[in-house]
C-alpha angles and dihedrals in degrees: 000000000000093000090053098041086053094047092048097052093046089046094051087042097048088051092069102022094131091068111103127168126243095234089053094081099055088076093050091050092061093043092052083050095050088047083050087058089246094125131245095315144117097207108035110253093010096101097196115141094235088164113079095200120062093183090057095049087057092058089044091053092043087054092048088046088056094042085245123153091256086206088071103037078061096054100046078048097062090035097052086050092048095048081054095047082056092051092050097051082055108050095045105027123013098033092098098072145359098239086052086061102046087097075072084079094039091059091030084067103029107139095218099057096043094057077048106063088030091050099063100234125107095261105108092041096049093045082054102054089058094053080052091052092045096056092044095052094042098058122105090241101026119210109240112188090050096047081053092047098048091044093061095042077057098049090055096053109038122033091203088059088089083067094060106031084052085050090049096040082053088047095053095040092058093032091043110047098147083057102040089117094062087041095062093046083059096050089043091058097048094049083053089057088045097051087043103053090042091053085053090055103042089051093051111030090017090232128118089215136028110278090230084068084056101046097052108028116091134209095200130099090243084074092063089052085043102061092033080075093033084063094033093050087051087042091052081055110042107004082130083066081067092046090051094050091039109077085054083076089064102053121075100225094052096030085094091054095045094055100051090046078056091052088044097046097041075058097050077050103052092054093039075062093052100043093043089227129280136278094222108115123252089035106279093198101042086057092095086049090061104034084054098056082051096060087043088046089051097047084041089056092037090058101038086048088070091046110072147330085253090055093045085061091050098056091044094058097041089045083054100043092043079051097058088037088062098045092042091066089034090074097030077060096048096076087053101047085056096047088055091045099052083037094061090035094055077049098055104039096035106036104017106053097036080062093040091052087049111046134068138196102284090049134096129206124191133216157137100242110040112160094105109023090061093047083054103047131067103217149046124323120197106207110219081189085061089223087134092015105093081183096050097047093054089048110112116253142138100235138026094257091046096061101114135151094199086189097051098043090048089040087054089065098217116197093214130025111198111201123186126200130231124221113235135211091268138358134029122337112265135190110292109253091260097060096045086052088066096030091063090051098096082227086078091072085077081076133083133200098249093169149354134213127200103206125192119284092040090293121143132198121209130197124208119204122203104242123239079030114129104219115172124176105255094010128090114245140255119291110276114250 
């Protein structure tokens, strides 16, 4: 069932392994900088911390040591994590018998995790981390080390993975009194790491957190509203994973883990709260929800298997039902996973490279999505999202796409401005919130259409040109004012 469970992931991985998100490429462009001997940047001489996961950065670095595509470093990365996930669950939880493995399959073809080790970011490691953390803590002699060990790899990757560790290390303290003493050692250890890592930052980008936490966390109510649909939307989806989890509450071999998946995932929660959600498609942050009912639905199907020959039904048809619901959405995904694959590749190969041709060193182009634009152009990218922007993201707004400093982006003189549409509920597309907030400043007449792109799903991309500017594909341009 292992074997399976491994070729099925790489396989579905494998299927769509040429989709890689946007953001992706933000991290490989400050690892390329930094192999350059740049420094970790993104724009050479602006020191702001635009990547969320460190961990990630250092595989990208090594990869562009090695003159190794860093995308697919990343996603052997995640894969590799996720294969060992798998191995975990059955060593210390599905060995015992083959129906008790048969969540193997269920996480093998989740969705989710699957957009996450083909998309290039740190999600399905991370996701996967936590899965690790649950098994470990909720054995009867906890490995220590290895819970230590697995904790700080987390803290590395995902920022929000202090929230749940602290929730875990609270947990253990109260559940293993006998081993507090161990438990505090742990803790001790993971605090070390984080103290570590955030004196690190504050000495090189001068911040306590990323900038990309800045950028996208809100303080506002709205947030709270925000992230309510962002967990509906992913219940409406998978609200049978917690079916599946739940009956391990109510047997006394998988009740421990079942508690400590519901801690971990009352923490995932609580940041999905703070941060409002998230706008990536298939629920980024919701993907260590998941991956953790599966692991309680694993330990829950492990301990009623031993129970009776009506239990051992149960599990078969829920197993079953949990298969084709998998599959089901697998192929509903499929069709999104390919229209974000030909949209960032009309991107690439439209907008993108009609900028890159035309810029040189000394230029700036600005713009909202800027992975690959600013892997493909040498020079330097304002970001109007404010990711790599200190300035933008402090600027005030109500949403991430609204944060805007009109005076700075115009001050900053770029030579394109690369705006992108939305498509709304109902009539034709229209400029994104963002754009129309600088298209409405009367500095933007000193700017001029130079081209426009029609992208799939009715989209357009439009690419504004300074006036009096001499930009010639393959020649740097004209001396800023």
């Amino acid at each position: 069932m292992l074997l399976l469970a491994v070729i099925l992931v790489s396989a579905a991985s494998f299927s769509v392994w040429g989709y890689t998100v946007d953001d992706a490429w933000i991290t490989f462009r400050y690892a390329r900088n930094a192999a350059d001997g740049l420094g970790v940047v993104y724009n050479p001489g602006q020191r702001v911390e635009g990547f969320t996961s460190p961990s990630w950065f250092v595989l990208s670095l090594v990869a562009e040591l090695l003159r190794i595509p860093p995308d697919h470093v990343s996603k052997l990365a995640s894969l590799a994590i996720v294969v060992s996930l798998m191995i975990l669950m059955w060593r210390r939880v599905a060995r015992r018998s083959a129906l008790a493995a048969a969540p193997l399959l269920i996480l093998a073809l989740h969705s989710p995790l699957l957009v996450g080790i083909v998309c290039g970011l740190e999600a399905a490691g991370a996701a996967s981390l936590v899965g690790c953390l649950l098994i470990l803590a909720a054995e009867e002699a906890i490995a220590w080390r290895s819970l230590a060990g697995v904790g700080c790899a987390a803290i590395c990757t995902r920022p929000e993975s202090v929230l749940l560790l602290a929730a875990l290390g609270l947990y253990l303290i109260v559940a293993r009194r006998v081993e507090r003493r161990r438990v505090v050692m742990v803790g001790a250890i993971w605090i070390i790491t984080l103290v570590a890592l955030t004196a690190a930052r504050r000495l090189y980008f001068g911040q306590w957190v990323p900038n990309t936490a800045v950028a996208k966390i809100r303080a506002e109510s709205s947030a709270a509203f925000a992230a309510w649909y962002y967990v509906k939307s992913w219940a409406v989806h998978y609200w049978w994973l917690v079916a599946l989890a739940a009956p391990a509450l109510f047997h006394n071999r998988s009740r421990r883990t079942a508690i400590i998946g519901g801690v971990l995932i009352a923490a995932q929660l609580v940041f999905v709260v703070i941060a409002g959600g998230d706008w990536m498609p298939q629920w980024r942050f919701m993907l260590p929800v998941g991956v953790a009912l599966i692991v309680v639905a694993c330990a829950g199907a492990g301990a009623w298997c031993e129970s009776s020959r009506g239990a051992q039904r149960a599990v078969i048809v829920a197993s079953l039902l949990g298969l084709a619901g998998q599959v089901w959405m697998l192929r509903t995904d499929r069709w999104r996973i390919d229209y974000a694959r030909r949209d960032l590749a009309a991107l690439t190969d439209g907008p993108i490279h009609y900028v890159a041709e035309r810029v040189g060193s000394g230029d700036c182009i600005g713009a909202r999505d800027i992975g690959v634009l600013g892997y493909s152009a040498r020079c330097d990218i304002l970001d109007l999202v404010g990711l790599t922007d200190a300035r933008i993201a402090k600027a005030s707004g109500f949403r991430q796409r609204d944060r805007i400093d009109r005076d700075y982006v115009f001050g900053r003189e770029p030579l394109f401005l690369m705006f992108q549409s939305e498509k709304p509920d109902d009539g034709p597309p229209s400029l994104d919130r963002l754009s129309r907030e600088l298209v409405k400043d009367s500095r933007f007449g000193d700017y001029r259409l130079a081209r426009r792109f029609e992208m799939p799903g009715r989209h357009f991309c439009e690419i504004y040109e300074r006036r009096g500017s001499v930009a010639v594909a393959g020649e740097p341009s004209a001396p800023r004012r």
